[in-house]
N, C-alpha and C positions, 0 to 999 in steps of 0.2 A: 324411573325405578330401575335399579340395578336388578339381572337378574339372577337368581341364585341353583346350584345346585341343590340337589336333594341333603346332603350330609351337610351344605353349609345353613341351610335353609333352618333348621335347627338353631345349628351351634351361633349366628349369628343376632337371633332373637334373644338379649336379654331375661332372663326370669319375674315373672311379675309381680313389683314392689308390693309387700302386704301390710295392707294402712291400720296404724291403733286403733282401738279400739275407741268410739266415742264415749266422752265423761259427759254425760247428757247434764248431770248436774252443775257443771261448773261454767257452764257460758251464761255470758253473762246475762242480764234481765236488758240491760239495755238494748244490745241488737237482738234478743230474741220478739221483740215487742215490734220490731219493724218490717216491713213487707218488701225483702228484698232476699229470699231463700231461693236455692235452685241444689239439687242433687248432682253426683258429680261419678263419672267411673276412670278407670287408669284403663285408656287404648295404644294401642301400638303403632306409630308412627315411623316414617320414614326420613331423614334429614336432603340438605341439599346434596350431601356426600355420600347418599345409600345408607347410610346407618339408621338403624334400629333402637328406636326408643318408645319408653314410657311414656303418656302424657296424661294429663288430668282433663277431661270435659267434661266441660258444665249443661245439661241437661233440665228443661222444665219439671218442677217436679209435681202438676198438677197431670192425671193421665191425658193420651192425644183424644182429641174431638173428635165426633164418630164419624169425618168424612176422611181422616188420617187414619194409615195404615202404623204407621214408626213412631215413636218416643219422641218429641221436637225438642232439637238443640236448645239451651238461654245464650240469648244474647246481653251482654255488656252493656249494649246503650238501649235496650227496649223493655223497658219498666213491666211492658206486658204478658213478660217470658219470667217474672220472680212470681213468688210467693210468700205468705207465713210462716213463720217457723214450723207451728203444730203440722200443716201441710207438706212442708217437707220432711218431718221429723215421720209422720204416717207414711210415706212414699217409702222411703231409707228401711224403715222396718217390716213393710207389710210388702212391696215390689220388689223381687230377685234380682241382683246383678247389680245394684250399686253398692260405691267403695265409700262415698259418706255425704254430706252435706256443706252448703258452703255458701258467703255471704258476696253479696254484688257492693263492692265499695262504691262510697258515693254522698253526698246528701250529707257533708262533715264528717263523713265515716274514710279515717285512712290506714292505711295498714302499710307495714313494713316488713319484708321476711328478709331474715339472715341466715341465707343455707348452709348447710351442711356444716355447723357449728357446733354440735351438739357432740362429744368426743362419745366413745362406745363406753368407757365410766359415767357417763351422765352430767361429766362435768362443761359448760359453755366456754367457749375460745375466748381470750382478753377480748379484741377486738368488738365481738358480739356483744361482750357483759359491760363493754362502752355504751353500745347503744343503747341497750334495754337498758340501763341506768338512765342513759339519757333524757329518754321517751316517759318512762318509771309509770306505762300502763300496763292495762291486759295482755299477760303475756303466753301463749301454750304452746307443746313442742307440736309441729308436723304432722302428716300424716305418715313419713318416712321415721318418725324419731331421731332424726339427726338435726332440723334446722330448727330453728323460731321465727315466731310470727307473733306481730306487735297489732294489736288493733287500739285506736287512739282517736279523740276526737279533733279537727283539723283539715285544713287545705294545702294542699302543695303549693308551690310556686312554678312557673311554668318553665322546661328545662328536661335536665336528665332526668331517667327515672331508673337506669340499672348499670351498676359495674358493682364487676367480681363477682362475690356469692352475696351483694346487699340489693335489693330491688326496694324501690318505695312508690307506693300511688295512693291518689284520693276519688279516683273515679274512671268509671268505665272500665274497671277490672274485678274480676270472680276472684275470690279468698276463702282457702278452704278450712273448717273452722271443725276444730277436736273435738274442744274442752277436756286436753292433758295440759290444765292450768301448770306453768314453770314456775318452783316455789321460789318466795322471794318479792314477786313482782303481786300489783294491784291484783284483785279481782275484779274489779269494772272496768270498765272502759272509760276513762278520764279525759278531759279537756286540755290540750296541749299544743295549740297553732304556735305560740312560740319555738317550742321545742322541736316542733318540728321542722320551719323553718333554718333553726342553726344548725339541724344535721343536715338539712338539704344544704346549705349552705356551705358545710364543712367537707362534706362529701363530696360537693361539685361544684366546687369554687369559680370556675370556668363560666357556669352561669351567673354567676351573682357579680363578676368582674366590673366594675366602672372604667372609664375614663382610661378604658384600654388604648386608645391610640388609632383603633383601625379606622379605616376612613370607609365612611357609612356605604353603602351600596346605593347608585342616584337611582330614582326612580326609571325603569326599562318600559320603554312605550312597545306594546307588540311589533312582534318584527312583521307580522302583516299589515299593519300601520305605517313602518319602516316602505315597505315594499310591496305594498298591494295589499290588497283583499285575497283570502282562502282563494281557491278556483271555487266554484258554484258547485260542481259534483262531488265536494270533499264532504260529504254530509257525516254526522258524526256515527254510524255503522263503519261507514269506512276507514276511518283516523282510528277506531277501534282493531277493526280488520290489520291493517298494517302495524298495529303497535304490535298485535297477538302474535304476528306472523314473522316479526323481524328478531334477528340472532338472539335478543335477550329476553324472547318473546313469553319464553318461558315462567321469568322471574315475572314480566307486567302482569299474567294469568295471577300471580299465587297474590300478589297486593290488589290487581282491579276487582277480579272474580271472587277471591277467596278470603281476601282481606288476612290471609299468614304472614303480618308483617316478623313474628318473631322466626319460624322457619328458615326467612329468609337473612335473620340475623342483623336486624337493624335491632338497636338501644332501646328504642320507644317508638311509639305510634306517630308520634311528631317526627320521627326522623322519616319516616317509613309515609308519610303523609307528603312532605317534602320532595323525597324521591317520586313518588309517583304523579304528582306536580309536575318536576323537571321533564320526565317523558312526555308527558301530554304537553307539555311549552314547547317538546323538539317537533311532535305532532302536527300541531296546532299552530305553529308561527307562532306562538308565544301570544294568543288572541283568548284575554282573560275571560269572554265571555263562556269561549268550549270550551275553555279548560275549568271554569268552574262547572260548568254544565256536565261535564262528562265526569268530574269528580264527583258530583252530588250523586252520579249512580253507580257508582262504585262500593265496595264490602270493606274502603277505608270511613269511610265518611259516617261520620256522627254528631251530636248537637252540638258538639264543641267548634265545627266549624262557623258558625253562626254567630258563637259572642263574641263579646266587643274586647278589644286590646287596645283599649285607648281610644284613637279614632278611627281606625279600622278594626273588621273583625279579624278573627284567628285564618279565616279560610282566604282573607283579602290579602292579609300580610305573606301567609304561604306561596298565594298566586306570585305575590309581588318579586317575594325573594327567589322563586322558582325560575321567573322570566330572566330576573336580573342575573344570574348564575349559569344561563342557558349560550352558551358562545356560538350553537350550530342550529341554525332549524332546518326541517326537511323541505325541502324546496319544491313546492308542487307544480307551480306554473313550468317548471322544466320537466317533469313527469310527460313520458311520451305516452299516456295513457292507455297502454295498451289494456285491455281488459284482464281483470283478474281471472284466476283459472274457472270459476264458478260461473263467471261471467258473459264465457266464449259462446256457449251455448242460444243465451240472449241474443247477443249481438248480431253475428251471422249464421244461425241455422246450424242445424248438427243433424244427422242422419237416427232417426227417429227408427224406437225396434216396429216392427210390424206384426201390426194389431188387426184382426181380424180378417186379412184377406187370405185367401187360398192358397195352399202349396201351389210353390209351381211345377213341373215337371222336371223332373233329375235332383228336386232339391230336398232334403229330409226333413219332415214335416215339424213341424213345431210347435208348442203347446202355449198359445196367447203370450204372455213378456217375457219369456223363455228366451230370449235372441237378444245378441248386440255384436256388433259392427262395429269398429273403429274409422273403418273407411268410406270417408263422403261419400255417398250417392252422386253419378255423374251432372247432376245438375240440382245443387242444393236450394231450396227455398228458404226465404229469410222465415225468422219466426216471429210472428206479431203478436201482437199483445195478447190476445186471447189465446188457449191453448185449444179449445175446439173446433170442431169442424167437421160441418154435415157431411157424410161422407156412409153413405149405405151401400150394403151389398143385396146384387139379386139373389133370389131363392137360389137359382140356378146353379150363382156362386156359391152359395152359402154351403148344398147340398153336394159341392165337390169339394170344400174345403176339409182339412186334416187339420184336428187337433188332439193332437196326442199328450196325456199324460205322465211323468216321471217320475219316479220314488227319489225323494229325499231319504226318506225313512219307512219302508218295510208298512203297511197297514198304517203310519202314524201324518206322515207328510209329502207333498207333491210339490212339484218345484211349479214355483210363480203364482201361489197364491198366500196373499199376507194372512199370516197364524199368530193367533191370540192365547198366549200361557197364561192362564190364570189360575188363583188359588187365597186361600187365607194367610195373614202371616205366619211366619214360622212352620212354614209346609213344606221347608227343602225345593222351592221353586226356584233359586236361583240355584243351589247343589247340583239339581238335577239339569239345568240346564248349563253348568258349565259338562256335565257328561254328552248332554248334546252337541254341541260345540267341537268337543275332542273326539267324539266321536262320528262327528259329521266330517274334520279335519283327517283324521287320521283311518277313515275307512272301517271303520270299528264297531260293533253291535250297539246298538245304545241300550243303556242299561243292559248289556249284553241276553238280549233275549231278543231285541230290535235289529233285523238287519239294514246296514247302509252299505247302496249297489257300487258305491264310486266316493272317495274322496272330494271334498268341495272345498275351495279356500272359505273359511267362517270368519267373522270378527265377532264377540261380544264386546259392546257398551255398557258401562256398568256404572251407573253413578252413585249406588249406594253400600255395598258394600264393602271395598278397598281395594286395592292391591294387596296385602296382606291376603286378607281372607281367602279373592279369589286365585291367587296362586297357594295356598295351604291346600285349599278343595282341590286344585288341577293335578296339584302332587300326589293326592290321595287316589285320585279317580285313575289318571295314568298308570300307577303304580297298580289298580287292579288289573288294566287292563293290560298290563306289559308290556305299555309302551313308554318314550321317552317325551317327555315335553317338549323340547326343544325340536323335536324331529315331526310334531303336527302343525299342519297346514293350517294353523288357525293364529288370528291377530288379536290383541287385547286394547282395550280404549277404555281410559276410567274420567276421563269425563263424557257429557251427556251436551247433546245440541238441543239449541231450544229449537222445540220442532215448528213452536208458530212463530219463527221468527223469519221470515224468507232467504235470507243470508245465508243464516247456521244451514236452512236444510238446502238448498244450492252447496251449500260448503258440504254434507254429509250426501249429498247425491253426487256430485264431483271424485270426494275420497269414495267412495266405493267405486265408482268406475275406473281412476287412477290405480286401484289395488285389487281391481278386479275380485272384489268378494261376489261370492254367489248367494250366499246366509248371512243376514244382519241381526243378530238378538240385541232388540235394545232393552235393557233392565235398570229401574222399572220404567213403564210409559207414564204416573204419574208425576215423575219432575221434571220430564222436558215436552210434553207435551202441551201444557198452557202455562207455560214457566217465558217469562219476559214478557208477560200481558199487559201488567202492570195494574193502575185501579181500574181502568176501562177493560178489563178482561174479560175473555168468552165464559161462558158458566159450563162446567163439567155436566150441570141437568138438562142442559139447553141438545137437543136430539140437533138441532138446524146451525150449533156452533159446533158440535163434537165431529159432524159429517163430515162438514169439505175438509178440516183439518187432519182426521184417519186417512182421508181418502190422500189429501196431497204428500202425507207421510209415505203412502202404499205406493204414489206414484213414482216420488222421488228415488223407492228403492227400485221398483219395477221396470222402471225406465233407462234401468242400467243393466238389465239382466239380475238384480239380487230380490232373493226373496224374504219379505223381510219376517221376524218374530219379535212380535212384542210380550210385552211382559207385564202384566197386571194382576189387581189385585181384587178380593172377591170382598161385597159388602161387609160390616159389620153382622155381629149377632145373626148369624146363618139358624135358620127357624130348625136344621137337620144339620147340624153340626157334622156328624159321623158319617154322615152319605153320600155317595156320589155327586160331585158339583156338576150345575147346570151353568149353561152361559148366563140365564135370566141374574145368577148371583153373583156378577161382575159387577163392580161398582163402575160410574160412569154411564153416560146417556150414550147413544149411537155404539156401543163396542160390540153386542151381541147382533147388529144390523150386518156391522161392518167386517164381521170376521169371515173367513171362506173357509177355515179351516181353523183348529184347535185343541188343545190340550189341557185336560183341567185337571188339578189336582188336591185333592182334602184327604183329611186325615180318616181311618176306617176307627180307631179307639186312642182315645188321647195318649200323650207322650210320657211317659213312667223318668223321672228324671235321673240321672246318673244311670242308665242302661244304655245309651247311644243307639236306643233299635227303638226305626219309626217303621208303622202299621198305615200305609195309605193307600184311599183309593188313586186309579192313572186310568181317565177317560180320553179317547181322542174322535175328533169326528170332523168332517168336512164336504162343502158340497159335492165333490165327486162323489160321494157315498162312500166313503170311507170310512173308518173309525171302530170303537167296541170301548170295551171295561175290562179291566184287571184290577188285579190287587199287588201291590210291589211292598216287601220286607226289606228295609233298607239300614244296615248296621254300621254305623259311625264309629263304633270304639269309645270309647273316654280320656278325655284328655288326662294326663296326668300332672304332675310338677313341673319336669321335663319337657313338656311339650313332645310328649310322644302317646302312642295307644289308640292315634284315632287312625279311620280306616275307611274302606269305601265298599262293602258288599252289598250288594244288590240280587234277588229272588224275584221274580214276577211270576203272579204267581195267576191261574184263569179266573175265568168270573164263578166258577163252581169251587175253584179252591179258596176263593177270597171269602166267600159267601159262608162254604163252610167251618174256617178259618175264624170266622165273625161272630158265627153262633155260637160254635167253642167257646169263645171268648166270653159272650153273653153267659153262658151257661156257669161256668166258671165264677164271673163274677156276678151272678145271683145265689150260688152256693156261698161265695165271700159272705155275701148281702147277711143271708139264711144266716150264716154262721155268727155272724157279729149280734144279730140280732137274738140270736138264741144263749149268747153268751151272758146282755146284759137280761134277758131273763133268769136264766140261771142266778147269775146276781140277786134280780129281786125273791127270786127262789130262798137264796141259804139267807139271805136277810131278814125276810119275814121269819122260816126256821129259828133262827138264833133270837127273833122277839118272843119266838114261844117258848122260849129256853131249851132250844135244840133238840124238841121233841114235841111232837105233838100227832091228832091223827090228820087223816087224808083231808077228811069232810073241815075240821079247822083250819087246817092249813088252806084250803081249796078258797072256803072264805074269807080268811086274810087277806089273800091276792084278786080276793075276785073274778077268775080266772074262771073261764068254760072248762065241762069237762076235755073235750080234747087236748086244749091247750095246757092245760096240767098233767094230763096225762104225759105227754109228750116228752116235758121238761121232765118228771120224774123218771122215765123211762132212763132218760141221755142221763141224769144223773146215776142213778142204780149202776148203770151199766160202768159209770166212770170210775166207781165205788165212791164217791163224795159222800152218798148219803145211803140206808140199808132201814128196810123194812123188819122190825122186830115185834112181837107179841108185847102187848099190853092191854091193862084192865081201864074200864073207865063207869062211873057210879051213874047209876040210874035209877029212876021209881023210886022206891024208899030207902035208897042206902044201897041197892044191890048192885053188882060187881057181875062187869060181863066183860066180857075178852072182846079183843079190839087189833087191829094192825097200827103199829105207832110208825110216822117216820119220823128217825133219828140222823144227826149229823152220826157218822161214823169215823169212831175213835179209831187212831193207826195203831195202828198192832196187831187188830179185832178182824 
């Protein structure tokens, strides 16, 4: 990610496109009837070039499950991420923050968009009004209002799917769907495999070619076949390891990990499937067995590799042509295998910080994994398989030993034991913790009411919220603080290590020691924490899976001198929504066993939208005995059009100002309560009035409503007083005809 100044940080974000209005009416019956809907929003993306764009994602549009915290993406090839129309169509109008609805092509259902055709007179380009003639289905404009979009029933043929502003697919693609029917064209969706065919065809001639001349590609036996067998340690972690890590390592992440094949600017998934093929044949000796293997768990692969092309399937022929196009493979058997950097440690021993034994005399005492060394111990021992080892101190010892203490943070954190930030979503828990970050980095109060004694290099991990986001939040929070970004000691990483993966966290125990962090906030710990388990996976309720795997997290940082901050999230449906969080309300088994220290944070009265000012509790506490309650006011601003207006003030306020702060609050919003309620009385007040013809006495009116005395009294009072209604002299007949004076209430005439 490029990084940006403040004034360009702005000016280089695009304005975000605002999609028509949906014509709920005019889509069709046909694909409304089918069970392939997903909602979709416009987010802000980055290209291979730094640049700033728009993009459409497709989103599940049934809510997440109650052991998820986030909204979960749709996928394209997992049938079990759509839904029904009615279901997304409820989602779209009743859930904030989506831009529209949209269909999962597939299943004879193909579509066609021709972008930005649509001129600003409303009138469509020649070229486009070819096609949509063509096709002569369902046709409606965009969610931009510039392009069209054909939906048609049909299969493609296998080949291109996009040049210029014309894209065409019949599956395993999201289609974002108006209904600003283009006059002219069908209103259903009509049966057209011919048709579509001759535009694939005319379109991309290149596919459809016969009897071209080239001379076929002969079958490529592995070049491990050629020249041996793999080496025995090449296990597939590692052909992954060195693909991640080598010059182009960058681009294999965005196709193996992320499956971004358009990002990275490949035509189709078929190209983009191909290339990442080739790399694992440079890999793998061109040994069809890992390279299918390692493809099958890759973010390119989908059902399509599986069917048949004849007499091979899709994924056999891709191997094929992968190998056969492959002119270099990596030559392992000459690899002087030196161990990889993660790996040194294994091998021969590495000087280990020290745990538990005594200062020794002249040397400054040290607070348990507080310490590291770079330099061997004069006589290092190898490290064996097990990591433990009996090894007790006497009383004696024990009772001259020095363990001291250090603020991280002022009352809040101590260095060298692992801390757990938890809260509900949408509680400003990672906001707040990029203040921590900056503020750990740059020497700076956190939340400026927090003292930090010393500067410490920090890194945050971030795998949920972006780039984007968290350099928007850094700008804002620096700027309160008056400092400069670029000038804190803090590092940013937006991807996330799978932590039960022994690799990734050798690799995340390595990169801290290499870059010597002393604070690691990883956010959040639910996606890399039992992320690459796969179906044999640890259970998050299981206390005897959640342990050793917090604890080898805790170690990996520990064992390098970093302390590490995880980042989690607090159950559903909190029984005391408004009050102070307890660890008990962490979601996860072992996490409130496993923490030493912590930060929790909920909301004190929910969030009033469009005011940018949150009201939250900020508990912290830890076994040293540390910790307390506040109450923190924390003002965002509002975004405007511009992307400008938001901001970073922060107020912390005591546990006697939050408390009182709260009741205010309460008090306030039981008079709201009162008042609303006294209103729709009032209501049935002048309505019964007006049945009596806008007059009548107490005692009748009293019985209409049914009403106690008090509670009549009351309402006529707040009327009288309002002048709505005025008490006047009236007669009423009794006994035999006779006339006695009476109090009437009347509505009261203006003027009077």
């Amino acid at each position: 990610m490029l990084a940006l100044t403040d004034s360009q940080f702005k000016a280089d974000i695009p304005p975000k496109p605002k999609a028509l209005a949906i014509q709920f009416e005019n889509i069709p019956s046909e694909i409304k009837s089918r069970r392939r809907w997903v909602v979709w929003r416009c987010e802000v993306r980055q290209d291979k070039k730094g640049r700033w764009k728009w993009t459409k994602v497709p989103y599940q549009a049934c809510p997440p499950p109650p052991d998820e915290v986030f909204w979960p993406k749709a996928k394209a090839n997992d049938s079990s991420t759509w839904t029904n129309y009615d279901a997304a169509l409820q989602t779209y109008l009743e859930e904030p923050g989506w831009d529209g609805i949209g269909f999962m092509l597939g299943d004879d259902h193909a579509g066609v968009d021709c972008d930005k055709c649509i001129n600003p007179t409303g009138t469509v380009e020649p070229w486009a009004e070819e096609v949509v003639s063509q096709i002569n289905s369902y046709t409606e404009i965009s969610p931009s209002g510039t392009g069209g979009k054909i939906l048609a029933l049909g299969k493609l043929p296998e080949g291109r799917r996009r040049t210029g502003r014309l894209e065409m697919y019949s599956e395993t693609r999201f289609f974002t769907v108006t209904g600003n029917w283009l006059p002219g064209t069908p209103k259903t969706v009509e049966p057209r495999q011919n048709q579509l065919l001759q535009l694939h065809a005319r379109v991309f001639p290149q596919d459809h070619a016969k009897g071209s001349g080239r001379e076929q590609p002969k079958k490529a036996h592995s070049h491990a076949e050629r020249n041996g067998h793999l080496h025995l340690s090449v296990n597939d972690q590692r052909i992954l390891y060195k693909a991640r890590s080598a010059s182009n390592g960058d681009s294999f992440r965005a196709l193996y990990d992320a499956g971004d094949w358009e990002g990275e600017g490949f035509e189709s998934q078929s190209e983009a499937d191909l290339s990442l093929c080739s790399r694992l044949a440079f890999w793998s000796q061109g040994n069809p067995e890992v390279m299918d293997r390692l493809f099958r768990q890759s973010a390119l692969y989908r059902p399509k590799w599986d069917q048949a092309r004849g007499s091979k399937t899709y994924g056999e022929r891709t191997l094929a042509q992968a190998v056969a196009g492959q002119s270099q493979f990596y030559d392992w058997s000459r690899d002087i295998w030196l161990p990889l950097e993660e790996e040194i440690d294994k091998i021969v021993g590495c000087w280990q910080p020290q745990q538990g034994g005594p200062a020794l005399e002249d040397e400054e005492a040290i607070y348990a994994d507080d310490y590291f060394s770079g330099d061997p111990p004069p006589k290092a021992e190898s490290v064996k398989k097990s990591s433990y080892r009996f090894s007790p101190v006497t009383s004696a010892e024990f009772a001259q030993a020095k363990y001291n203490v250090r603020w991280l943070v002022h009352k809040l954190l101590v260095v060298g034991q692992p801390c757990i930030v938890g809260g509900p979503k949408k509680a400003l828990k990672t906001s707040t913790l990029v203040d921590l970050c900056l503020s750990l980095g740059g020497g700076e109060p956190f939340l400026g009411g927090f003292g930090v004694p010393r500067p410490v290099r920090t890194v945050m991990l971030s795998g949920e919220s972006g780039e984007f986001t968290l350099q928007e939040t850094a700008f804002r929070v620096c700027a309160a603080k008056g400092i400069n970004l670029g000038d804190v000691d803090c590092e940013w990483d937006f991807r996330l290590p799978q932590l039960s993966v022994e690799e990734e966290l050798d690799e995340l125990r390595c990169g801290l020691k290499r870059r010597q962090i002393e604070v690691a906030v990883i956010d959040p710990l639910y996606l890399c924490l039992l992320s690459g388990q796969g179906d044999k996976g640890k259970s998050a309720a299981n206390l005897f899976d959640m342990g050793p795997l917090l604890l080898a997290v805790a170690r990996a940082c520990l064992d390098v001198g970093c302390t590490p901050v995880l980042v989690h999230h607090a159950k559903k449906g909190l029984l005391t929504p408004f009050e102070p969080l307890e660890l008990e309300d962490l979601a996860f088994a072992g996490i409130q066993e496993f923490a030493r220290q912590w930060l929790l944070i909920n909301r004190r009265a929910p969030y009033q939208p469009g005011t940018g000012v949150h009201q939250l509790w900020f508990s912290a506490g830890g076994s040293c005995g540390h910790g307390g309650l506040w109450g923190l006011d924390i003002h965002e601003g509002v975004l405007d059009e511009n992307f400008s207006g938001r901001k970073w003030g922060v107020k912390v306020l005591s546990l006697d100002e939050a408390k009182e702060q709260t009741k205010a609050m309460k008090d306030v919003q039981k008079e709201e309560k009162k008042s609303r309620e006294d209103h729709k009385l009032m209501a049935k007040f002048m309505e019964a009035l007006e049945a009596k013809g806008n007059s009548c006495t107490k005692k009748q009116l009293q019985t209409v409503l049914g009403w106690g005395l008090p509670r009549f009294s009351r309402i006529l009072d707040v009327l009288l007083e309002g002048g709505v209604v005025e008490i006047v002299p009236g007669t009423v007949t009794v006994g035999k005809g006779a006339q006695r004076m009476v109090a009437v209430v009347r509505k009261r005439i203006i003027g009077t």
